[in-house]
matplotlib code that plots the C-alpha trace (Angstrom):
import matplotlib.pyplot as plt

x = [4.7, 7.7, 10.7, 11.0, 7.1, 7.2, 10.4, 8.0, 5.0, 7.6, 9.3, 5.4, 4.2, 7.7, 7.1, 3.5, 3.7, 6.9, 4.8, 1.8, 3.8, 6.3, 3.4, 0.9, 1.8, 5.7, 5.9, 5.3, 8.2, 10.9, 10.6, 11.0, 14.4, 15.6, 14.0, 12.1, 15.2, 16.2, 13.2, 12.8, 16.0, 14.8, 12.1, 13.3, 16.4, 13.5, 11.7, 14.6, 16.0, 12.3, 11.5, 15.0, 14.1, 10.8, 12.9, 15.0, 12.4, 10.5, 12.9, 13.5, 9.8, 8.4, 7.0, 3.9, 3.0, -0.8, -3.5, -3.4, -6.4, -5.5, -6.6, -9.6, -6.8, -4.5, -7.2, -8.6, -4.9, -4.3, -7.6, -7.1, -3.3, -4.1, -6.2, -4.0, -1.0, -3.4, -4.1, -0.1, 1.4, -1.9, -0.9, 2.6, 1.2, -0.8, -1.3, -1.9, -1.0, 2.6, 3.4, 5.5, 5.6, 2.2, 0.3, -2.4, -3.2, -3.6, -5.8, -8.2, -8.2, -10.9, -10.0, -9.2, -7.7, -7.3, -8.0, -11.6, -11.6, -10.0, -8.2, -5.8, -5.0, -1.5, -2.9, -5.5, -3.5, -1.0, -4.5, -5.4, -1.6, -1.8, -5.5, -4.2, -2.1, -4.3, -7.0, -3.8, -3.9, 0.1, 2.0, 1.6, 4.8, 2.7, -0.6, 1.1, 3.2, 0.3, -2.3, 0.1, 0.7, -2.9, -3.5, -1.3, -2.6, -6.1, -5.9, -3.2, -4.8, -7.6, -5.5, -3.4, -6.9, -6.6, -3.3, -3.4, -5.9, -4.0, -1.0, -3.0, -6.5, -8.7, -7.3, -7.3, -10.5, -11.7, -9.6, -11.7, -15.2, -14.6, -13.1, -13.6, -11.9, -13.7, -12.8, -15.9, -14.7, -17.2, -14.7, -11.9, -12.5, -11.8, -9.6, -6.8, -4.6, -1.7, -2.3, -3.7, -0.6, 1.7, -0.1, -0.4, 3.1, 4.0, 1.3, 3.1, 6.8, 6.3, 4.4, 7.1, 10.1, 8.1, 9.4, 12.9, 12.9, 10.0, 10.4, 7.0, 5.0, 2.4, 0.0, -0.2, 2.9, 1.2, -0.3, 2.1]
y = [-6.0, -4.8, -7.1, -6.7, -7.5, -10.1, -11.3, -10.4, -12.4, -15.6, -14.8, -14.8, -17.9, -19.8, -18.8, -19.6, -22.9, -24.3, -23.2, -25.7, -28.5, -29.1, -29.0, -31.3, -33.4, -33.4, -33.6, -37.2, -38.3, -35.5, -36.8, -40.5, -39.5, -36.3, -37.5, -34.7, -32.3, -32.6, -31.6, -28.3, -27.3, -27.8, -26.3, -23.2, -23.1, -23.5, -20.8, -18.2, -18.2, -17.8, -15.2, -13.2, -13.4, -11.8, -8.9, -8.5, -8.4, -5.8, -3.7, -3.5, -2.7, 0.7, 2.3, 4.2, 3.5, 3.1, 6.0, 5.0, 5.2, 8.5, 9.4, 7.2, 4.3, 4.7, 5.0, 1.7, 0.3, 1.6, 0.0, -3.8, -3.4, -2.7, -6.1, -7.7, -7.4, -8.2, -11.4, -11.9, -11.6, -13.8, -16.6, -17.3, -18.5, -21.5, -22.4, -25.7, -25.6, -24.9, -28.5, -27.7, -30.2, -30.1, -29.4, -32.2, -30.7, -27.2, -28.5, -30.0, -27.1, -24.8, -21.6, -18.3, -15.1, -14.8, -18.7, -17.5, -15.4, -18.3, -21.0, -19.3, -15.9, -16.2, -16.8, -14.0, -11.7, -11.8, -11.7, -8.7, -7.3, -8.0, -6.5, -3.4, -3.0, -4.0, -1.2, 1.7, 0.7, 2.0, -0.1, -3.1, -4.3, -3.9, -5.0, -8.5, -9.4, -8.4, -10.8, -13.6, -13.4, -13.2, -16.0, -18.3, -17.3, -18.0, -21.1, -22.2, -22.2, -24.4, -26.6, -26.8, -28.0, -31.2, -31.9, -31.1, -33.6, -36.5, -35.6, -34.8, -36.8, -36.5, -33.7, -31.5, -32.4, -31.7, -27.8, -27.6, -28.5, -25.8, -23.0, -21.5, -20.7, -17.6, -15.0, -13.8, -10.3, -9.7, -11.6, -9.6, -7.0, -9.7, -11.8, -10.7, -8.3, -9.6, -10.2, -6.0, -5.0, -6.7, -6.0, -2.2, -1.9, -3.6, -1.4, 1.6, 0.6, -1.3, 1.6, 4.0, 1.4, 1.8, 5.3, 4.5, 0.6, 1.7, 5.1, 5.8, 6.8, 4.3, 4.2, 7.0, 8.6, 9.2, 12.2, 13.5]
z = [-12.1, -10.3, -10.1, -6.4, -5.2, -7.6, -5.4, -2.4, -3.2, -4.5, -0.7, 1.4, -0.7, 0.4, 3.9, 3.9, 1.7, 3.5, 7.0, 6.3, 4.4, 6.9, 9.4, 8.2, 4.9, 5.7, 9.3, 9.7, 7.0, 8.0, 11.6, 10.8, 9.1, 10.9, 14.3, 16.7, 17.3, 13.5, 12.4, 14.5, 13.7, 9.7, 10.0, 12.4, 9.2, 6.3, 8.2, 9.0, 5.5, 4.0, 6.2, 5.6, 1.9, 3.0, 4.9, 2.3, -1.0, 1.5, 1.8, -2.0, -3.1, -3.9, -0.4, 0.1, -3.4, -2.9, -2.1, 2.0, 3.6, 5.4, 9.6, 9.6, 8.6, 11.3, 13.9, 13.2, 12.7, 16.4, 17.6, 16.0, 17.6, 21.1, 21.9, 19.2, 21.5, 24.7, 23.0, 21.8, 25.6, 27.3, 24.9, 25.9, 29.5, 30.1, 26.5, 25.6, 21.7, 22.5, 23.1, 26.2, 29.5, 31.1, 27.5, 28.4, 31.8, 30.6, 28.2, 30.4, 32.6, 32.3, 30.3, 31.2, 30.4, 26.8, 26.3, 27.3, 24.0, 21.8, 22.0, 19.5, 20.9, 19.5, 15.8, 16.3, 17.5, 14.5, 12.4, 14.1, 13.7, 10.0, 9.4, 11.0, 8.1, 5.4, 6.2, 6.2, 2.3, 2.4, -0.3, -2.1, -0.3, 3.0, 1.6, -0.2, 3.5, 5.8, 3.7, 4.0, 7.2, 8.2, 6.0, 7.7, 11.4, 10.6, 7.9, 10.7, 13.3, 11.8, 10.6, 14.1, 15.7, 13.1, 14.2, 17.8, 18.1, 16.5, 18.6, 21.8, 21.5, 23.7, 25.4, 22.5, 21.8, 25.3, 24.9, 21.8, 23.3, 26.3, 24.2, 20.6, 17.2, 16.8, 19.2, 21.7, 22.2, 25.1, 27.2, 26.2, 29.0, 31.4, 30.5, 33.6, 34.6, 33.4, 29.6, 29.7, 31.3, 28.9, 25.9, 27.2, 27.9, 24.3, 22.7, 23.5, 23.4, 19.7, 18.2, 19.4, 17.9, 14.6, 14.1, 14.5, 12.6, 9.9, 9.1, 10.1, 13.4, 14.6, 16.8, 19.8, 18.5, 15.5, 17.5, 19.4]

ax = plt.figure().add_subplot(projection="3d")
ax.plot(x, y, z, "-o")
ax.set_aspect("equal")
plt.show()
């Protein structure tokens, strides 16, 4: 195998592993010792220099080194991103599993907007994101990243449920009986205003920064 996707699948696992033990197993211990504000900013360091590695091993592996999966490809790629991004931008208001001030009370609320799809719109999404690329079969650099990524949303957001409900109790476990891990697509089409409007307008503007940061049109611009 070539040098740099072996670097590339060493760089995902890190991020990946480091992701779920500092989470779950480690949290607990690194906290006693570091305390709450030492332990973010261990694991926002852990997770910066793992992800850089990623960046860095990506950048070195062979591109477009697969058969693609030609039109048909980029035309589901462009579906999956569109209510990937709707899900992205509805999660960062009102969500409960972000631990900020008020967490509790959101989660006893009764759920809308994307919340109404899943309870992890935030994890989906980046599914979604990374599923887009899988099914443009493009390079094993792309193929090895995208899988790991997805990987961590979904198995993460699982495991999330187990701790949110030994930090949170019975309020998580009250979020969980109202909403659901699996995503009911039906309620998509209404989940607000605001989450289409930001996901729209990041739809367009992120597909067009592809060209310029990638090297290669995505989405819309692909066609014009």
């Amino acid at each position: 195998m070539d040098e740099a996707l072996t670097q590339l699948i060493a760089a995902n696992t890190t991020f990946v592993g480091t992701h779920f033990a500092m989470s779950h197993p480690l949290r607990a211990p690194l906290v006693k010792v570091l305390g709450n504000l030492g332990f973010q900013i261990a694991y926002t360091l852990v997770s910066l220099a793992a992800f850089v590695w990623i960046y860095f091993a990506f950048k070195a592996a062979p591109t477009a080194d697969l058969a693609g999966s030609g039109q048909t490809g980029w035309i589901i790629a462009t579906i999956l991103t569109l209510p990937a991004l709707i899900l992205f931008a509805g999660s960062l208001v009102g969500n409960p599993a972000l631990g900020m001030p008020g967490a509790e009370e959101q989660a006893r609320a009764e759920p809308s907007g994307v919340f109404a799809v899943t309870r992890h719109p935030m994890m989906w999404g980046f599914a979604l994101w990374a599923l887009s690329h899988l099914v443009l079969f493009w390079s094993w650099r792309t193929m090895i990243t995208a899988f790991a990524m997805g990987f961590l949303a979904l198995i993460g957001a699982h495991m999330q449920d187990r701790k949110k409900r030994v930090l949170m109790g019975e309020a998580w476990e009250v979020w969980e009986s109202k909403t659901s891990y699996w995503p009911r697509w039906g309620k998509l089409f209404s989940a607000g205003a605001l989450p289409w409007t930001v996901g729209l307008i990041l739809f367009v503007f992120l597909s067009w920064l592809h060209q310029p940061l990638g090297g290669i049109s995505a989405g819309i611009w692909r066609w014009f």
